[in-house]
N, C-alpha and C positions, 0 to 999 in steps of 0.2 A: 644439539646443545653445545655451548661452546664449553670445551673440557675446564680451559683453567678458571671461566665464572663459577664452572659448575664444583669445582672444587673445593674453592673459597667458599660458597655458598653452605657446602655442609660442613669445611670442617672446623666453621667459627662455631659452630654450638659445642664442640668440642674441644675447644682450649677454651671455655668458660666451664665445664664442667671437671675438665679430667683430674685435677688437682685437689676436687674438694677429698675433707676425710667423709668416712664411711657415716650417715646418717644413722644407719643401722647396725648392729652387728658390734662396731667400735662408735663410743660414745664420744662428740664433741666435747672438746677440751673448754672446763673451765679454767680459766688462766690466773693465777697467783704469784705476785709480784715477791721475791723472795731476796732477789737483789738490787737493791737500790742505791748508785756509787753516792749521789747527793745525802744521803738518810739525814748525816750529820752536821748537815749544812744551817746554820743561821742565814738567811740572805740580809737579813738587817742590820746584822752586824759584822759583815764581813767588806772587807775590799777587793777588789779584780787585782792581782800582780801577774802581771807579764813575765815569762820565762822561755827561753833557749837554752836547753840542755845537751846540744849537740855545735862547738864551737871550734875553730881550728886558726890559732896562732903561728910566729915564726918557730916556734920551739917544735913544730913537724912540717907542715907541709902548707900552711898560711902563710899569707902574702902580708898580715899586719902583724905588729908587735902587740903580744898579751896587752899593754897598755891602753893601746890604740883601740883593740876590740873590746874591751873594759868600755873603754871612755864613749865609741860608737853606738853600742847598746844601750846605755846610761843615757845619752842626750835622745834617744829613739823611745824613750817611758819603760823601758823594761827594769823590770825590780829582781829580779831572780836571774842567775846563769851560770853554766859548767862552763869551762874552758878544757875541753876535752881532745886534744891532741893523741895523737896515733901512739900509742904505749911508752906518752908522756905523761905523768902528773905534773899539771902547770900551775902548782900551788907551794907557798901562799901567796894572794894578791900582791904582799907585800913584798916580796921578792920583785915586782915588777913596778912599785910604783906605785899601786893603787889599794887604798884601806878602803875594803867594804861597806863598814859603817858608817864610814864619813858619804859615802857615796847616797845611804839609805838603802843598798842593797843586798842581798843575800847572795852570798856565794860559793858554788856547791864543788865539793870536790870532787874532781873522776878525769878518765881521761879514757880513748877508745882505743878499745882490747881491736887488734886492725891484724892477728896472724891466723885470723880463722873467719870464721863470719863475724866482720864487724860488729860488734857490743862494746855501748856507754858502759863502763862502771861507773857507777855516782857512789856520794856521801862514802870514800873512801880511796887511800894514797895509798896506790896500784900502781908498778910499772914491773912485769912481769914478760918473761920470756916463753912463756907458755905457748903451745902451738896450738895442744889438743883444746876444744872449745869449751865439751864439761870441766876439764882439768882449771881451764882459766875462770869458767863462771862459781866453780867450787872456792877459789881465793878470792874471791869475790865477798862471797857467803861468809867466809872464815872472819873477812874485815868486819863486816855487818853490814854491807855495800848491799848499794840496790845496783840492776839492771832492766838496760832497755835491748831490743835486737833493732840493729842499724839497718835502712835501706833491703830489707830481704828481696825485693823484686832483684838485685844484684843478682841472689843465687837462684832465682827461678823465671822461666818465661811463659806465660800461658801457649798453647797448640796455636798454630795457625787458623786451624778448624772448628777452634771449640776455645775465642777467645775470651767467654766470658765465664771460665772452667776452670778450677783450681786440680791441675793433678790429683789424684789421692794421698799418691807418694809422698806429695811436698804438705799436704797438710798431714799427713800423718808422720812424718819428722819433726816438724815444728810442735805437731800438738804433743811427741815425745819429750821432747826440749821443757817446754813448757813444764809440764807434768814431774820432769826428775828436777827441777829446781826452783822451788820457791821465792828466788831472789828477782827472778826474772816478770817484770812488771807486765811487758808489752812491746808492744812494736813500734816504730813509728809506719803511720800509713800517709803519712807524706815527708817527703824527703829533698831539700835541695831547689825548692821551688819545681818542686811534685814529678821529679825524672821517674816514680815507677808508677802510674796511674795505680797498676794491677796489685799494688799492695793492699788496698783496698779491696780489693778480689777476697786476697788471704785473708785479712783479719776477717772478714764478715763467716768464711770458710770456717776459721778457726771460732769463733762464735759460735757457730753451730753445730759445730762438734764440738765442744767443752763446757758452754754455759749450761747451770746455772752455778755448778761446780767449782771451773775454775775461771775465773773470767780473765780476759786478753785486754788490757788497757791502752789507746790509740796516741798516740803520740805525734804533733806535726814540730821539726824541728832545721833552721837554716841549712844545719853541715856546712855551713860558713866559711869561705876561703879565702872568700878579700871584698871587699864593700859591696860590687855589686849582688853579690847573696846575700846582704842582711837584712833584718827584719820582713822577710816572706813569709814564714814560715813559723808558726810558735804555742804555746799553749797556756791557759788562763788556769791560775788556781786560786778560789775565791778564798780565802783567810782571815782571819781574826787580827793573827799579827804578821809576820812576814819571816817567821822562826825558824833553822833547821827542822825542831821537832813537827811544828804545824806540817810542813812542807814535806817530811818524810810518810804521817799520817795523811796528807793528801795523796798521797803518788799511791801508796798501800792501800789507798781504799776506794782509788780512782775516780776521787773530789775536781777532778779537773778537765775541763774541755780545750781542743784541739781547733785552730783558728789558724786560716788560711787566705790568702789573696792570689795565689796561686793556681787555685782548684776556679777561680771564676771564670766563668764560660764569654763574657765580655770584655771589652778593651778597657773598660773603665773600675780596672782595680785598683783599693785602696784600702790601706787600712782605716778610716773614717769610714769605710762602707761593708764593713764587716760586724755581722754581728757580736752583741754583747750582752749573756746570759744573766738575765739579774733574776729571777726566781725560779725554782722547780719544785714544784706543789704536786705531792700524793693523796690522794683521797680513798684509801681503801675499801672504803662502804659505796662508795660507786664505781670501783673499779677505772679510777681515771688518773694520767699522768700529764699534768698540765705543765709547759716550760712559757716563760714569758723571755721574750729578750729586745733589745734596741738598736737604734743601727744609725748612728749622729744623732743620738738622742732620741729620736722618735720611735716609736714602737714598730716594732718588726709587723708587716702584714701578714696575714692569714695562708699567704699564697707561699712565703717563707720556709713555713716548718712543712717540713718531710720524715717520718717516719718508716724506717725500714726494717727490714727481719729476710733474713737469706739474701740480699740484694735487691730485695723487689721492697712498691710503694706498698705502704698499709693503710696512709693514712697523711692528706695534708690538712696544717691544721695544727694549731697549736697542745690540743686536748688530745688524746690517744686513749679512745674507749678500749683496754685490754681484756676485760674480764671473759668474755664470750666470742672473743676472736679468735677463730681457728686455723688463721694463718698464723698464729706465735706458738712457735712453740715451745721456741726456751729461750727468747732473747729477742727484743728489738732497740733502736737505735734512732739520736733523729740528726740531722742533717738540716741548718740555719742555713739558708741562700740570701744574702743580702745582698745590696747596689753594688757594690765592689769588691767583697769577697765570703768563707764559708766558715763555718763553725761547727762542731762535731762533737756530741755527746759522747762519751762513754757508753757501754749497752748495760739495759736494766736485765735481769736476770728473772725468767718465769720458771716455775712448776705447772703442768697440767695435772688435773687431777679426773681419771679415767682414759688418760691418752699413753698410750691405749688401752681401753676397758680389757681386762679380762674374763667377763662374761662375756658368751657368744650367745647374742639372740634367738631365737626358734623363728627361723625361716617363714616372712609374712605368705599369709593366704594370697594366691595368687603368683606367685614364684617358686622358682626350682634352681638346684644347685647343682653345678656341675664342680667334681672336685677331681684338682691335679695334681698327682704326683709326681716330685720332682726324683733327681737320681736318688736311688736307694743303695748305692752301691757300698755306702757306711753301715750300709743295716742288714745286709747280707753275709756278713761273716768276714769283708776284704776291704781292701782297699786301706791309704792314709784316711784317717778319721778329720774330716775339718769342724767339729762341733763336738761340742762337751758330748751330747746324746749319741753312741753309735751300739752298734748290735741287733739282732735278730729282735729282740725285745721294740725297739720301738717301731720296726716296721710291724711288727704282730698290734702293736699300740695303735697305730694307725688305720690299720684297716679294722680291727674292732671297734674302734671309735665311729669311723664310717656307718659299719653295722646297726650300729646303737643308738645312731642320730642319723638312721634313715630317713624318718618320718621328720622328727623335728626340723631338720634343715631340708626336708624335702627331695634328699639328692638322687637322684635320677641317673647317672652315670659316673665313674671314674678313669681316668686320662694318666697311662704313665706315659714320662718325657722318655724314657731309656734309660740305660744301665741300672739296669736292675739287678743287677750285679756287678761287681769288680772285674773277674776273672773267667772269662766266655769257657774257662776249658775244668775249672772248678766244682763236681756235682756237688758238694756240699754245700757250697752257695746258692744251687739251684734249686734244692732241697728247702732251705729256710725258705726263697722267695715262694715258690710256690705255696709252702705253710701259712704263709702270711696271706697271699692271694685267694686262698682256698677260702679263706674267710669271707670273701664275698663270691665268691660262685653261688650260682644261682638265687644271689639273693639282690645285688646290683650289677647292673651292667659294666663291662669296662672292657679298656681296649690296651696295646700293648706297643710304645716303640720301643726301637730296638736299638743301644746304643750302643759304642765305638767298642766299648767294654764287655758287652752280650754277644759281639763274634769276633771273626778271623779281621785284623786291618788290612790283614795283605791279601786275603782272597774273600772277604765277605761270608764264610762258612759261619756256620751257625748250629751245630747238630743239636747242643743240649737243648738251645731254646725253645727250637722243633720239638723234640723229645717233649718236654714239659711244658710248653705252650702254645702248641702245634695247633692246627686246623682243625684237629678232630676233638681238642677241647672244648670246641665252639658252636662247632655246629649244629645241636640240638637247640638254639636258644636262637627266638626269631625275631631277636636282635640284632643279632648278626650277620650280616650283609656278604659278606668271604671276603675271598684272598685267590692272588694271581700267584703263589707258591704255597707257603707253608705256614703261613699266618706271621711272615717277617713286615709283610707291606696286608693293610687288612681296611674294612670298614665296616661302621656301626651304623644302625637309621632308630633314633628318638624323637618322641614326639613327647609334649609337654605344653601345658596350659596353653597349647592352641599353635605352638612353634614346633615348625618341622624343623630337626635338625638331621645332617650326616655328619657323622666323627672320621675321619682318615687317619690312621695310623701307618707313616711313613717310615722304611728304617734309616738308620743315620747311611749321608750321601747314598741318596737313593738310586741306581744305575737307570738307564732310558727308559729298559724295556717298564720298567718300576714305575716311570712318570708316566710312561704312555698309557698304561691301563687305569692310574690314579685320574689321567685327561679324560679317560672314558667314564669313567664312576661319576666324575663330577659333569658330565653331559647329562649323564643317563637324568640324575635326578637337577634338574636346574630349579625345580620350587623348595627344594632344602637349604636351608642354609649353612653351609659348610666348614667348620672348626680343623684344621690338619693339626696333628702333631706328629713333631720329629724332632727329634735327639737333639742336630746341632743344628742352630743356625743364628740368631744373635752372639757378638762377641766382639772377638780383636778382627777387623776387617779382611786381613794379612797375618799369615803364623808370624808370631814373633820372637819362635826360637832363643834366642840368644839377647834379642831386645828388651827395654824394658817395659813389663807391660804394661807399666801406665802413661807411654809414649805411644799406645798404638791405637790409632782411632777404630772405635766399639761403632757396629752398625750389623747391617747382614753380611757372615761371614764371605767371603771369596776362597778358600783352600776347602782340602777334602781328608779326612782321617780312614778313611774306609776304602777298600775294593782299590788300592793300592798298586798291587800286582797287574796291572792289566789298565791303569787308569781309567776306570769304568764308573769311581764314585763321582756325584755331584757334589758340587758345593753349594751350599743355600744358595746362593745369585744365582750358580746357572739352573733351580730348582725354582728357583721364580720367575727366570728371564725362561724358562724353557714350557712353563706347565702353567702354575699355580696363578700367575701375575692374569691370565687369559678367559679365568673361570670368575664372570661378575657372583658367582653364588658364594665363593667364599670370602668368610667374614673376620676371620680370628688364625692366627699359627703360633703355638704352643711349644717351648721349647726347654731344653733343660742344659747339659753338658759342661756348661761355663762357669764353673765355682769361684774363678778368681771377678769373673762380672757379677757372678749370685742374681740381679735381679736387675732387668732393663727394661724399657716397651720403645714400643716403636708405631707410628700410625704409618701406611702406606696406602696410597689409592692404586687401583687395580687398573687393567686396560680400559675398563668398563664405567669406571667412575666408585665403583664399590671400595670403602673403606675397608682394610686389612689391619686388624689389630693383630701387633706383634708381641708376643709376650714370653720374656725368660724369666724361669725360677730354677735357680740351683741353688740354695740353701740349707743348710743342714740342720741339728738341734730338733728331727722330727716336725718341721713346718711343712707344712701341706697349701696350697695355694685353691679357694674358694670362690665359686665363679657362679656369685650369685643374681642369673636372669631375672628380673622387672617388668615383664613385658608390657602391663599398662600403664610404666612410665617411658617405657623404650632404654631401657638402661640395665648395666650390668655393675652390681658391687664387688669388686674384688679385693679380697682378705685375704691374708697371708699368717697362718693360724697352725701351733703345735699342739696337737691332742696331748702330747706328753706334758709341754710345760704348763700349758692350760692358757696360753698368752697367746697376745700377738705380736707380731716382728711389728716393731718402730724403728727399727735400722740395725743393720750387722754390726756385730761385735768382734773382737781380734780374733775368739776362739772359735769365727766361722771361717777363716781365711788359711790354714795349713800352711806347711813350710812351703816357700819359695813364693807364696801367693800374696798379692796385697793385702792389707790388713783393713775392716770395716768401709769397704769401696761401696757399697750400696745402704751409707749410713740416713739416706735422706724416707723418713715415714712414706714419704709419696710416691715412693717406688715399690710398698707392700701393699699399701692402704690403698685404694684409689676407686674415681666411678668411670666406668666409661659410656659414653652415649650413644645407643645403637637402634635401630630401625627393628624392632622385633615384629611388629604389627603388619608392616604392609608390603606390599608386593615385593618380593626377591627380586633384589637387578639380575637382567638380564641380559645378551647380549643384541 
């Protein structure tokens, strides 16, 4: 069979499914429109004025006279505009020559705060020596002055490798910014005849981590320096009259859309060919959000409107059925493609109501559950605590929840990732752990890695863990498959509505002789299908010591934390490139160690053609990760669920990320929630 048909063949069923949320378990979101920037919109009675609020004269770094750019704007139909010069106030008009009213037009005042990250100040006479950026947007506030943030792609560039990927870092600054100053509108996400494409990355970023809360208002605006920038670039704010006050309540309640000739993907831009929003009609009893718009008077085609939520399509089409779409989760947006150029909503802000459900369903007939436990090393007595939840208590919570919703969820084994402990040399840590673990002896199966944390990094020693979770804990239960030491490397054989499975419990950076006998286990049984877990192996690709780690590309790690002394440990790559990549039986590798990733996946094809789900949970706050088999649909639900809080993760919060660690990096639901598609039923690949 040709590898790369045969590849493509199986792994489209799978980027159509992997994404949905859980059918079961976590209930589909009914979607409730909660922000609507239009609400207060008459369309019947209002008019379209044009505005550029980002404008630069001779009085800084413009090449025309305030006059002159007055006068160009004005013969170009614009009714609104700042003259915002670099920590000028280039006000009043009349200082230059030109009365506003006489002209018909409103004229705002502000000028660009330019000694820190570029920020409009509007509707107030600013010029201020300020460096620090809170310090200057706080004088801002004090005026009553609004603000916008200028061109941010300046201070950020997407990865090489992941250029359609907003840092975390960078949205988690901005979304601080945002958050300590109310004065601060939005951004512009086009700039200058559109030099940062990728601000558009951000805002949508910032959308989705903030709405429906605080919403991010979009701004496209010239930054104008001498003729050939004028008029690209600008924004519509539909009015009554053309008033400061109107205008100020427009911007505040983000009444206004964003229009572009710049963003057109054709040689044939214009502004006569850009659209022009004249209605946006709510229907809340059928859940729909209708926009009508024109484009030289004719009505916009159907093929026009786009509707988006995270960067991706929802929907084209002027009507956007919300109520029961479970791709929104707290925001969409639409995007007007006309003959000659673009127009751009503001985003409406949703509430799900059950997303996600805090009841946990009982396990359909016909499935079983395999459940994972991530590090526990906050629940053993050590460790920095990265979660409001730490102590003995909630791992004791944990596995008695197990106990208790045996039967209802069906669960059939449990899987720890490693560190199960803090401190390898600690018995009182090993004391709790085993307390908590006692709880399911002999009553569910389970298996044990062994993390970086649970022995020696420099020599791979291990006595406590031997001590209290040695070989001879196990071996009466004919479950238990053994171990080529001391139960640090071990395997489990399950079977379950009709699926054979082997569990492999690898310990972190496993030495040769480690691989070579895990190669024979997974010979020995080739009709199993085979789940490993081990400690580390998704993450930062490369330690990044000193780097910052939301510069280092996440994948299967390359370094090794273990067995140090002697260079004997592996690193995930060479644990795949050496053993695991060779065996078509296995189907999944379970992983934990990486608090600052908290929660990744990964699909990889084997030698063999066999898909390899890759899956990290390091999470804290007592979430447990649920790995619920379907076999007569071929599919696995996986839930990321805290017996203690009684919830489910819909995204990390700042109090799971601990000092030095990013803050909320694994904020997206579809990184906890998810289905994965897999062959449960038929013949195990082989080689």
């Amino acid at each position: 069979m040709n590898r790369s048909t045969s590849m493509w063949r199986r792994l489209l069923p799978l980027t159509v499914a992997l994404c949905l949320l859980l059918a079961a378990g976590v209930a589909l979101a009914e979607n409730t429109l909660v922000v609507n920037p239009y609400a207060t919109v008459d369309w019947d009675a209002v008019a379209q004025y044009k505005a550029n609020l980002h404008t630069h004269t001779t009085q800084s770094d413009g090449k025309m006279e305030p006059s002159q750019v007055i006068d160009e704007y004005h013969d170009r139909g614009y009714s609104i505009l700042a003259l915002t010069d670099h920590n000028r106030n280039t006000w009043p008009w009349q200082d230059y020559g030109r009365d506003p009213a006489e002209l018909g037009m409103l004229a705002v005042s502000g000028d660009e705060l330019s000694r820190h990250h570029h920020t409009c100040a509007l509707f107030c006479e600013l010029e201020t020596e300020e460096t620090d950026h809170d310090a200057a947007i706080d004088e801002v506030a004090a005026l009553n002055g609004l603000a916008v943030l200028n061109h941010p792609g300046r201070y950020w560039e997407p990865a090489e490798d992941a250029p359609e990927t907003v840092p975390a870092e960078v949205v988690s600054r901005y979304e601080g910014l945002y958050n300590r100053h109310d004065c601060v509108l939005g951004m512009e996400i086009i700039n200058a005849g559109n030099r940062y494409p990728h601000d558009r990355l951000l805002w949508d970023a910032l959308l989705a981590k903030m709405m429906p809360e605080r919403p991010v208002y979009g701004f496209a605006n010239d930054d104008m320096h001498s003729i050939g920038g004028l008029g690209r670039d600008w924004s519509v704010y539909p009015l009554a009259e053309p008033t400061e006050g109107a205008m100020r309540e427009a911007l505040t309640s983000g009444a206004f859309y964003a229009a572009s000739v710049s963003t057109h993907p054709g040689d044939d831009r214009s502004v006569d060919g850009t659209p022009v929003i004249t209605r946006i009609t709510h229907d809340e009893d059928a859940g729909t959000i209708t926009v009508e718009a024109t484009v030289g008077g004719e009505p916009l085609g159907d093929e026009g409107y786009r509707w988006l939520a995270n960067g991706e399509t929802l929907h084209v089409g002027p009507t956007l059925q919300y109520r029961d779409d479970d791709r929104i989760h707290n925001y969409a947006r639409l995007e007007l493609l006309g003959t000659g150029g673009t127009a751009f909503t503001n985003a409406f802000g949703f509430l799900s109501e059950g997303d996600p459900d805090t009841a946990l369903d009982p396990a359909p007939e016909g499935s079983f559950t395999v459940v994972v436990l991530p590090d526990t090393q906050d629940y053993s007595g050590g460790g920095s605590p990265s979660g409001d939840l730490t102590g003995p208590e909630v791992f004791n919570a944990i596995t008695q929840w197990i106990v208790d919703n045996r039967e209802a969820q069906r669960i059939v084994f449990v899987s720890h990732v490693g560190d199960i402990v803090n401190s390898a040399g600690a018995r009182e840590e090993w004391e709790i752990a085993r307390g908590a673990l006692d709880r399911l002896h002999g009553v569910v199966p389970y298996g044990l890695g062994v993390g970086n944390h649970d022995m020696s990094g420099s020599t791979g020693a291990k006595p406590l863990f031997e001590e209290f979770f040695g070989v001879d804990r196990f071996t009466g239960f004919d479950w238990y498959g053994g171990s080529p030491d001391n139960n640090a490397n071990s395997y489990q054989l399950i079977s379950a509505e009709g699926v054979d499975l082997l569990f492999m419990h690898l310990e972190c950076n496993a030495p040769d002789e480690a691989l070579q006998w895990a190669g024979e286990v997974l010979d020995r049984y080739p009709d199993r299908r085979a789940i490993i877990t081990t400690h580390m192996w998704l993450g930062p690709i490369l330690y990044w010591g000193d780097f910052s780690y939301n510069d280092m590309t996440k994948g299967r790690m390359q370094w090794s934390k273990c067995y140090r002394k002697d260079d004997r440990g592996n690193s995930p790559q060479q644990m795949w490139d050496k053993v695991i990549r060779f065996h078509p039986n296995v189907m999944m590798v379970l992983c934990g160690d990486q608090r600052s990733t908290q929660a990744m996946r990964m699909q990889t094809m084997g030698e063999y053609d066999n898909i390899v789900n890759e899956i990290l949970s390091d999470i804290r706050d007592g979430y447990i990760k649920l790995l619920s088999f379907r076999p007569a649909e071929n599919r696995i639900d996986v839930m990321t669920y805290s017996p203690s809080l009684g919830t489910f993760c819909d995204g990390t919060s700042e109090t799971m990320a601990g000092p030095r660690q990013p803050i909320g990096i694994a904020t997206d639901i579809t990184k906890h929630q998810f289905i994965l598609s897999a062959d449960l039923t038929g013949p195990v690949p082989t080689k």
